[in-house]
C-alpha positions as CSV (number, residue, x, y, z in Angstrom):
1,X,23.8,14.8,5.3
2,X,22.9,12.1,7.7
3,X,22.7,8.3,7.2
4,X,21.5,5.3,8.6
5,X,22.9,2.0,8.7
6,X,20.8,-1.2,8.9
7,X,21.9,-4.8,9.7
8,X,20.1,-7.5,7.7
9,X,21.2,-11.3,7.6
10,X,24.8,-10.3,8.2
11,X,24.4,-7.5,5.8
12,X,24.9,-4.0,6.5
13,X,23.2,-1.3,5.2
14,X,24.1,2.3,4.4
15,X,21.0,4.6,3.3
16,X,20.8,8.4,3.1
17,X,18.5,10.0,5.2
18,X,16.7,11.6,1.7
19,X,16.9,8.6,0.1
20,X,15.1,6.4,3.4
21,X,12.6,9.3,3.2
22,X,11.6,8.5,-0.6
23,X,11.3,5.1,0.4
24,X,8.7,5.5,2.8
25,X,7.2,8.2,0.4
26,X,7.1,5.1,-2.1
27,X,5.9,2.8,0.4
28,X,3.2,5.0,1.5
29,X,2.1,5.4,-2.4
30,X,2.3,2.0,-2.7
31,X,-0.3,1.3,0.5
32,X,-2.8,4.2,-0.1
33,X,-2.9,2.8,-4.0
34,X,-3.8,-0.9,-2.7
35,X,-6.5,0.3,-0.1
36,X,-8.1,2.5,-3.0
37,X,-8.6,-0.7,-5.4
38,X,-9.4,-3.1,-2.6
39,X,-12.1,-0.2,-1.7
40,X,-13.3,-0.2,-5.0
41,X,-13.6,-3.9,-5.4
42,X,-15.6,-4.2,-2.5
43,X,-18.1,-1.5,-3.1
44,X,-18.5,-3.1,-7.0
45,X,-18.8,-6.3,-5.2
46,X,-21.2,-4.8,-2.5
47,X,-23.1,-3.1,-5.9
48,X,-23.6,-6.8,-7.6
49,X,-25.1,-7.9,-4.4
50,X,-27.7,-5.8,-3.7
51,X,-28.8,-5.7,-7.4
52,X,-28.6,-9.6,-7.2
53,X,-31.3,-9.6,-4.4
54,X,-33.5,-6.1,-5.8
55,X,-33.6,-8.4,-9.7
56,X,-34.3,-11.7,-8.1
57,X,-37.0,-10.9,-5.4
């Protein structure tokens, strides 16, 4: 098993090579969950728009 260590402030780090790898899994999860709702809110916002204009012309 293989391990990294990362400086920080003065602060050293010790990670497992696994565990860095479910951090990034989580990270990535994280990332891909906040571009699917910020996708979502723009086509809903998009969607108001144009019904805005077709009901008001």
């Amino acid at each position: 098993m293989s391990a990294t260590y990362e400086v920080h402030d003065g602060c050293t780090t010790l990670i497992s090579d696994a565990g860095r790898d479910k951090c990034e899994a989580e990270q990535r999860h994280a990332r891909a969950e906040i571009l699917m709702w910020t996708t979502v809110a723009s086509i809903v916002t998009i969607a108001g728009l144009v019904l805005d204009r077709l009901m008001g012309a």
